[in-house]
C-alpha positions in Angstrom: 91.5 88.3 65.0 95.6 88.4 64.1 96.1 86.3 61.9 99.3 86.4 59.8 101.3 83.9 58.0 104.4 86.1 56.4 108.3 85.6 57.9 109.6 87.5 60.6 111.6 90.4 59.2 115.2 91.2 61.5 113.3 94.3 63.0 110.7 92.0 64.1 113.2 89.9 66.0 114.8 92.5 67.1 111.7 94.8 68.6 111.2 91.0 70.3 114.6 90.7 71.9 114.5 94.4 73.2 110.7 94.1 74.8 111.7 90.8 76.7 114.6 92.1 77.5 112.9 95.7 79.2 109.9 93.7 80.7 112.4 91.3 82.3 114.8 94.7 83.5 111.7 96.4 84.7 110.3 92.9 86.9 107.5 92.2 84.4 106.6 88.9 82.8 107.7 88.0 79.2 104.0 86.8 78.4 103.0 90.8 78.9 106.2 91.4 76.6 104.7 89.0 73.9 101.3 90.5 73.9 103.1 93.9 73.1 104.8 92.7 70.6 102.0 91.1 69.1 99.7 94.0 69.4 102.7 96.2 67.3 103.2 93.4 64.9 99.7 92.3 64.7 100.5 88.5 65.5 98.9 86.6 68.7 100.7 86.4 71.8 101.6 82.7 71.3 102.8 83.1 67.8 105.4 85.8 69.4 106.2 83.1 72.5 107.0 80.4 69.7 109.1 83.0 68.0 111.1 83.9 71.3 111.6 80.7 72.6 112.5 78.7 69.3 114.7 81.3 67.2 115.2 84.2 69.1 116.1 83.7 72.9 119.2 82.0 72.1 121.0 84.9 70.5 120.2 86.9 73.6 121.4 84.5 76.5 123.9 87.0 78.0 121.8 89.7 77.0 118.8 88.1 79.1 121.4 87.7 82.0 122.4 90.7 82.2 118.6 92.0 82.0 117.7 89.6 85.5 121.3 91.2 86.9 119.6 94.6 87.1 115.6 93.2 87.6 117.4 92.1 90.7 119.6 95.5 91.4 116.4 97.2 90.9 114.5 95.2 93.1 117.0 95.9 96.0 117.2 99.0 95.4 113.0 98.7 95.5 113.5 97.3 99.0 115.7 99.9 100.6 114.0 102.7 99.6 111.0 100.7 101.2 112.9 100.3 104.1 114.0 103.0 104.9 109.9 104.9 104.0 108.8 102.2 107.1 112.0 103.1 109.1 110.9 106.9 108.6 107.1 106.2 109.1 108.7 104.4 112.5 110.3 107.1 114.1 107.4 109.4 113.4 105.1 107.5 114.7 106.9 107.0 117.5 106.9 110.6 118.6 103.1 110.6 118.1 101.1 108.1 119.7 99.0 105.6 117.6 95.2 106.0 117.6 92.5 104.3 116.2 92.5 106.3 113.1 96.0 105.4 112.3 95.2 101.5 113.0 92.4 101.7 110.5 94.0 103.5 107.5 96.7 101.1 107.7 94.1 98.2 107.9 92.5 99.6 105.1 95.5 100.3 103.1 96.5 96.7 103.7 93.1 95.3 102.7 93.6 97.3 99.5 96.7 96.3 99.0 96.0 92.6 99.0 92.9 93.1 96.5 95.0 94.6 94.1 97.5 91.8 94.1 94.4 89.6 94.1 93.0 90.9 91.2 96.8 90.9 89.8 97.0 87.2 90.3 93.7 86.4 88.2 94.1 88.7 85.2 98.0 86.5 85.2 95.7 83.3 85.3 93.6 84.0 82.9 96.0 85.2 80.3 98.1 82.5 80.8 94.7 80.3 80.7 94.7 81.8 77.1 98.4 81.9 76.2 98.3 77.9 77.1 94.9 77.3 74.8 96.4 78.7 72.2 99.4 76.5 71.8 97.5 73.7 72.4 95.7 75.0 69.4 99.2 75.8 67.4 100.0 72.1 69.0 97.0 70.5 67.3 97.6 72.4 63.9 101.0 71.2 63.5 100.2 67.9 64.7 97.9 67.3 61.6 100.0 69.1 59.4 103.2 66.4 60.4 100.7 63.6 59.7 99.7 65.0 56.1 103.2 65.3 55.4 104.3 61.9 56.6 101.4 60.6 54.3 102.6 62.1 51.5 106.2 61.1 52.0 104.9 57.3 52.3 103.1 57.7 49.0 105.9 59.6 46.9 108.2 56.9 48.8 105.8 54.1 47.2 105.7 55.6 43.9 109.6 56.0 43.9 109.6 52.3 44.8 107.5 51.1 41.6 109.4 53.5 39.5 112.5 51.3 40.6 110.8 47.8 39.9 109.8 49.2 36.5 112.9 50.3 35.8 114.5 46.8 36.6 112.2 44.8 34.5 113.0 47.2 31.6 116.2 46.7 31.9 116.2 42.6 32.8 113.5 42.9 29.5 116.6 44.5 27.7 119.6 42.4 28.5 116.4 38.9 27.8 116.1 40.5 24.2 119.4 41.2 23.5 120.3 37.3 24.4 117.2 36.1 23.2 118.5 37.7 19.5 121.1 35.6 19.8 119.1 32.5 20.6 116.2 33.3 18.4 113.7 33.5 21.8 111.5 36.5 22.0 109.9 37.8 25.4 106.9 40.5 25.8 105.7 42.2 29.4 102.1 41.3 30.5 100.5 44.4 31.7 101.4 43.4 35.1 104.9 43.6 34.5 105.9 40.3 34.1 108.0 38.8 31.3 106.5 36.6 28.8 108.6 34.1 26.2 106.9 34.5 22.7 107.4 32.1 20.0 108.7 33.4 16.9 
């Protein structure tokens, strides 16, 4: 299990930033980037999600738009080459006629086709099935962690309150015996706090 709790070095941001920025070039998903990333630095895939999306994606804005710029050059480029393979698959099959073995290979090729992107589409579910239990897991953690932390702020903020009131009375006990010199009155805290007159 990766498990690490050490800071992110530079290097580590920046072999982040550079394997979003190729998986979103070459039309691939950044959850596939993080899982790289965290299989090279040994951290989960949501630990290196966190990382992108709170520190290190806004450094790279023009960077990423740039990256989606050519994911969609590439794409087009993609689509004419496919074009013009069915253009050229066209006009030979139009100067052969089509039989029946031509009509199931393509069947067959479409029925393949289909099942891969099936199978595609569930392996993306179940990752991101993972990727989202995670950080509700990450979620949960810091949630308790926040509520230790306001707990001990409320009892450092209590303590800094007494230590105030303590203060006070020594110094209201201070200015009492300093007049009470004067007047020949003496006063004594209870162990409570409070000020007692004595009689001399």
């Amino acid at each position: 299990m990766k498990v690490r709790q050490d800071a992110w070095t530079e290097e580590d941001d920046l072999l982040l930033a550079e394997t979003v920025l190729r998986h979103i070039r070459e039309g691939s998903t950044q959850l596939l980037a993080f899982e790289e990333v965290g299989d090279k630095l040994n951290r989960t895939a949501a630990a290196v999600g966190f990382r992108w999306n709170a520190i290190v994606r806004h450094k790279y804005e023009q960077a990423i738009q740039l990256a989606k710029k050519q994911r969609k050059e590439l794409k087009r480029a993609q689509a004419m080459k496919s074009a013009k393979n069915v253009s050229k698959l066209q006009s030979q099959q139009l100067s052969k006629p089509i039989d029946l073995d031509d009509v199931i290979q393509f069947l067959t090729q479409l029925k393949e086709d289909r099942s891969q992107t099936s199978t595609e589409m569930k392996d993306l579910k179940e990752r991101l099935e993972k990727e989202k239990e995670q950080l509700l897991k990450e979620n949960e953690k810091l949630k308790k962690e926040l509520k230790s932390l306001e707990q001990k702020y409320s009892i450092v903020q209590e303590d800094y309150q007494s230590l105030i009131q303590i203060m006070e009375r020594a110094r209201k006990m201070v200015v009492l015996q300093e007049d009470s010199s004067d007047t020949g009155t003496a006063f004594k805290m209870d162990k409570n706090g409070n000020l007692e007159k004595v009689a001399k």
